[in-house]
N, C-alpha and C positions, 0 to 999 in steps of 0.2 A: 770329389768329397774326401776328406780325411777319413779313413778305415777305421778310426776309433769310433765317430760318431756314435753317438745312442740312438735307437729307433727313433726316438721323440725328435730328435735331430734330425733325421733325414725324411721324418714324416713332412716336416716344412721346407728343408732347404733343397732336398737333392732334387735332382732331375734338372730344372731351368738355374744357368746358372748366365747371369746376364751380364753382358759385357759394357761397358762406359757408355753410359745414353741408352740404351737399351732398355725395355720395360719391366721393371720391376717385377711383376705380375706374369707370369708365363701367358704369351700371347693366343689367341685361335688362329691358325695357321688356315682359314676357312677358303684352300684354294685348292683344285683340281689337279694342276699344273705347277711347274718353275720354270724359269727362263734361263738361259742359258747360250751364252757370246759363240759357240762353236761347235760345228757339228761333230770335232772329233774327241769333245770332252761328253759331249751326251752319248753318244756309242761307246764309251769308255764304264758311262755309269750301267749301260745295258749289258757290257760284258762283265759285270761284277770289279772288273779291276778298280773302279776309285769308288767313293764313298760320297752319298747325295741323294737329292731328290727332285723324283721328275715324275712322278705322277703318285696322286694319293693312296693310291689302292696299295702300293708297296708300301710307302712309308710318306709317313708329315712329320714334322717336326714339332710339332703340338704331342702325337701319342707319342713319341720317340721318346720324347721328357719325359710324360707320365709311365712310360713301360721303364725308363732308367730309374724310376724312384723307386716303382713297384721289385725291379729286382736287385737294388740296392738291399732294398727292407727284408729280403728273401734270402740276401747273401748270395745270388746266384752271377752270373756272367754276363747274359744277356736275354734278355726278353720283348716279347710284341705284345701289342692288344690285339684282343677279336671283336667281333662283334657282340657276341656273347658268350658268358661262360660256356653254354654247348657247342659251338665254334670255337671256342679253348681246348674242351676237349675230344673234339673231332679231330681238330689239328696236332694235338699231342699224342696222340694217336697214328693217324693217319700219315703222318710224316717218317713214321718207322715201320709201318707194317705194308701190304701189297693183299693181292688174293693169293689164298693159299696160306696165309700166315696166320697163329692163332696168341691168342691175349688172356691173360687172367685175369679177373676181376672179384674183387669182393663182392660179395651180394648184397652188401646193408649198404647199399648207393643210393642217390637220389634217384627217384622213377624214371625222370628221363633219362638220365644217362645209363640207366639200365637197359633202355628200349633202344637208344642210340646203340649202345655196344654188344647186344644180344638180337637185336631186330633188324635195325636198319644197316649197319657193319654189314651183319650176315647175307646181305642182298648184292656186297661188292667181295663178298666172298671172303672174310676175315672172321673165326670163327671166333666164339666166346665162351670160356668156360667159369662158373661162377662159381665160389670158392666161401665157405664161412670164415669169417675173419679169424674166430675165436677156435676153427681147427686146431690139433696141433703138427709141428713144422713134417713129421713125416706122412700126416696124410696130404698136407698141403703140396708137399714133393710131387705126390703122383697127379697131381694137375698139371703139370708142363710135360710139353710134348716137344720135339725135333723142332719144329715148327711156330715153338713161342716167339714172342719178340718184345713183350710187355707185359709189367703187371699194373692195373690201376686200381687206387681205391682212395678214400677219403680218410684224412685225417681225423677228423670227427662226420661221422657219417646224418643223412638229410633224409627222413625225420628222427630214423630212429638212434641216433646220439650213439654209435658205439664207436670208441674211441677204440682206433688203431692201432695195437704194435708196430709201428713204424719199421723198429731196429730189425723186428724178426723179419717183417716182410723185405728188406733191403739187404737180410741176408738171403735169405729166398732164391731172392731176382737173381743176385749177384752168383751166385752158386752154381747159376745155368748160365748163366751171361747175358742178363738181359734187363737192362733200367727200369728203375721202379717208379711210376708216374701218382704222386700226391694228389689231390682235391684238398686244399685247405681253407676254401671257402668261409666256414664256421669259426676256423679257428685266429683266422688271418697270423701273420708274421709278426704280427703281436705277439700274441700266444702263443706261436709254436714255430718254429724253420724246423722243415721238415730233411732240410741237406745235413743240420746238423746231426741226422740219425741215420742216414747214409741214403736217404731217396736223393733221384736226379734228378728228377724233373717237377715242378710243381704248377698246377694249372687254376688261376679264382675264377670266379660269376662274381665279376669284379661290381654288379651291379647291387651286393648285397649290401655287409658293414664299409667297404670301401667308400662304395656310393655315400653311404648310410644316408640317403635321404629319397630313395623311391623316386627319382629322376634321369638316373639313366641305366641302359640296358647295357652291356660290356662283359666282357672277360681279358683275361690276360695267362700268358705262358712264359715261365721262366725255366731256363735250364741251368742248372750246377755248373757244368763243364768237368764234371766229373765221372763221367762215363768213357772209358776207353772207347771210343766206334772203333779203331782200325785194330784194335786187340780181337776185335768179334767183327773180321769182316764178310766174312761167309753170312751172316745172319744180316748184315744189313748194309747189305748194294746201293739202296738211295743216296746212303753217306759216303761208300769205299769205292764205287766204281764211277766211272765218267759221268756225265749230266749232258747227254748231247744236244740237249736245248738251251746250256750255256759252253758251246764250245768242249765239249770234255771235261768243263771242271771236276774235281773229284773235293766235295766240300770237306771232308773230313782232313785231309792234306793241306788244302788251301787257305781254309781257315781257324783250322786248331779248337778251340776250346768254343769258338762262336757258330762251328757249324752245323748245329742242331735247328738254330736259330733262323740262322743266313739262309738253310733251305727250308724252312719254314715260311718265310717270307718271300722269297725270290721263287718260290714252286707252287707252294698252297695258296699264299695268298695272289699270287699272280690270275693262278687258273683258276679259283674256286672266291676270292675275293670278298667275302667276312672280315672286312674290316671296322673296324669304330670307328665311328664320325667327329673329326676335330674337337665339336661342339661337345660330345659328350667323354671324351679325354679331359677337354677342361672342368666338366663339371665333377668328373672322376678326381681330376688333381685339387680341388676344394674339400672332396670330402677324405681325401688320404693326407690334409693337414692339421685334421684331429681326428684323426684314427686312434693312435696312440689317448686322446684324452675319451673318447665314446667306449671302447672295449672296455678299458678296464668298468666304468660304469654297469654300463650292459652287464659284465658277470656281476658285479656286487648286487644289483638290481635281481638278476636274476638266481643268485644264491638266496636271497632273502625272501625268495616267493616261493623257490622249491621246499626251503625250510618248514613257510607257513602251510603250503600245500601238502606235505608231510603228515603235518597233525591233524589237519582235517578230519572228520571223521567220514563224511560224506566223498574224499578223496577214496580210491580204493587201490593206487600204484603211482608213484609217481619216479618215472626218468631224467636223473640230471648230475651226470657224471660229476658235482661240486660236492655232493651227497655222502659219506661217510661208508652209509649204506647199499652203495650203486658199486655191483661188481667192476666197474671199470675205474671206480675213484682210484686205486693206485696208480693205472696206466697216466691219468691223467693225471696225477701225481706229477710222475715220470715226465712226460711228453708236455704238459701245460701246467707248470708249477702258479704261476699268478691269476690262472683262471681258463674257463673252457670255451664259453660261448657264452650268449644272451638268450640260446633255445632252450625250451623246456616239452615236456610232455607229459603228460599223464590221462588219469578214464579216471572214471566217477563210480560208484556200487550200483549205479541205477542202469546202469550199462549204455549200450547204444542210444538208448532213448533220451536217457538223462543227459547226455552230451550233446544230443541234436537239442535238445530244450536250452540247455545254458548256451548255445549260441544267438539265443535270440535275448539274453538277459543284459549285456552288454552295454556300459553305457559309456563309459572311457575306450576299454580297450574294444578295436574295428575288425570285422574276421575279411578279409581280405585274402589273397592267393601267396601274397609276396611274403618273404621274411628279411631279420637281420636290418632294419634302419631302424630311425630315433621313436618311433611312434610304435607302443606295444599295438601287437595286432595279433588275432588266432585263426585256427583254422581246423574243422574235424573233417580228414581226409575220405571216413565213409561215408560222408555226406556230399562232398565235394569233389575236392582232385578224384579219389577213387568210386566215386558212386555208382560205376558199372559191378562194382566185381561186389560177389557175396559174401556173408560172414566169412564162409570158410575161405574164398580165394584171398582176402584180405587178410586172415591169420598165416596163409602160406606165403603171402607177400612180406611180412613180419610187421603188419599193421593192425594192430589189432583195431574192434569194430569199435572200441570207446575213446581209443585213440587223439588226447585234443593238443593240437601243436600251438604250443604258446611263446612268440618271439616276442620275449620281452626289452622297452624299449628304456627310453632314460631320462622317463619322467622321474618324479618322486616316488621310492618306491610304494611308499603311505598313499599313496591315490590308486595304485593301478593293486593294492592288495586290495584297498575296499572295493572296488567293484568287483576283482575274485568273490569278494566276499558277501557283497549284496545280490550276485549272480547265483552261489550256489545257496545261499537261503530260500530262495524263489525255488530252488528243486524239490521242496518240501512239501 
């Protein structure tokens, strides 16, 4: 693809680029297998040295396209699909770190990847230390130990919308020597490339706005190539030292700026094998050929309901970093100049009660688990995802108990305000 291209442009053209006769339409590569005239060009693809496919679980040529658009769109190098965004960021993770090695994290994450990198991590020995985003950089300092290798955190954070310092945390990283891993999920590369603020690595739950239509499950990983590995190679052996289960390779020498990737693929996905299925690569490369036209919607949609939820008087808070009033409207300024997301949040004065009542008022928008595709949908987490935990463990989680998560979709936004509006009437 020409490097000038505009997102809009590669949201349609990049990735499958079909040769004379070939189909227009990026094909489902829906095979297990390839075929191949000689046994000593297939032992050639096993030892890394040529470039190909010979069974799904490394690579097809279906995601291959879709992961080339996805890190076109990112600005990045090279990229894979996972099976899901948590298999994104397992593997973003897990492809730099070992037991004994420790990670920093924001704590305004989504719940599972909080439980992933503080829970289940902690069981193969990779410890997790959680961090306030909105610290500042010298308390943030005293979080890294000898033994870091990572910091992760979301661009715009899932449910509770705080929008990241990017720049500061990719000084951070960079400071100790160690790649700073994005979640841009909410924001997609629409909104924001997070390389252009000095993160390396970016990882989606490609299953959300990408998909945008609640039909397939997915994630994706892309890398910069902008992380020296062999400048910091004491800190990370997987990429500087030999790979005896391909020969010795040493990826970071062998492959230069794609070997973040290359063992990505040829390590994690080999052994551990979360991969996306053909079938939902292609329903992925449909919904990232109007991405570019859904987002920008999504926020105007969802600017215009924060506004009205604003004045409300029965509203009693409302989160939505488009907001004048939302301590992070400048950062998102900064980081997402044409818009942030299509999430919203806010509670009602009636509190927990009142918020469990207006979900049953509902007559357009659906409370559902999922967010981020074309159909607004809600969700009150004390009710739901979090229904185990109490007021209070739920205000320590930073969920408060009134909390109602509103992913606004891209209908008209005249339909989906009045049922806001005939919803909270009924609270009366």
């Amino acid at each position: 693809m020409n490097d000038n291209y505009k997102r809009e442009t590669i949201c349609i053209q990049s990735g499958w680029h079909p040769k004379n006769g070939e189909p227009r339409v990026l094909p489902i590569y829906q095979s297990t297998t390839f075929k191949y005239e000689s046994s000593d060009q297939m032992g050639k693809l096993f030892d890394l040295e040529e470039e190909g496919y010979f069974y799904t679980r490394l690579q097809n040529p279906t995601n291959d396209a879709v992961a080339s658009k996805i890190c076109e769109l990112e600005g990045g190098v090279a990229a894979m699909l996972t099976s899901s965004g948590q298999a994104a960021t397992f593997y973003a993770v897990f492809n730099i770190c070992e037991a004994g090695d420790h990670v920093i994290c924001s704590s305004t994450i989504y719940g599972g990847t909080y439980n992933l990198l503080g829970v289940t991590l902690k069981k193969c020995g990779i410890e997790c230390t959680f961090v306030e985003p909105d610290s500042p950089e010298e308390e943030l300092n005293q979080a890294f130990k000898e033994n870091t290798k990572a910091v992760f955190a979301e661009s715009v954070s899932n449910p509770t919308l705080v929008i990241l310092d990017i720049e500061k945390f990719a000084n951070l990283a960079h400071s100790h020597g160690v790649p700073l891993i994005i979640d841009n999920t909410f924001a997609t590369p629409i909104n924001c490339r997070p390389f252009e603020w000095g993160a390396d690595i970016v990882t989606h739950s490609t299953t959300k706005y990408m998909d945008g239509h609640a039909v397939s499950v997915g994630g994706c990983i892309v890398d910069s190539g902008n992380f020296d590995w062999l400048a910091h190679a004491d800190k990370f052996p997987g990429l500087t030292t030999p790979d005896e289960s391909y020969h010795g390779i040493v990826y970071a020498e062998k492959f230069g700026k794609g070997a973040y990737i290359t063992k990505a693929t040829s390590q994690l996905m080999r052994d551990l094998g979360a991969i996306q299925s053909p079938q939902n690569a292609f329903l992925l490369n449909i919904g990232l050929e109007t991405l570019h036209l859904r987002v920008p919607r999504h926020c105007e949609n969802a600017q215009k309901v924060a506004e009205y939820l604003e004045k409300k008087e029965e509203v009693a808070w409302v989160n939505y970093a488009g907001l004048p009033s939302n301590k992070y409207y400048s950062l998102a300024r900064k980081y997402m100049p044409d818009g942030v997301c299509g999430v919203i949040s806010f509670g009602l004065k009636g509190g927990r009660q009142a918020s469990t009542k207006m979900m049953d008022q509902f007559k357009l928008v659906s409370i559902v688990t999922h967010v981020a595709d074309a159909r607004t949908s809600v969700l009150h987490p004390a009710s739901h995802t979090h229904r185990q935990m109490s007021d209070e463990q739920l205000i320590a989680a930073g969920v408060a108990p009134d909390l109602i998560r509103l992913s606004v979709g891209i209908e008209n936004v005249e339909d989906i305000i009045e049922d806001l509006e005939q919803a909270i009437s009924k609270l009366k």
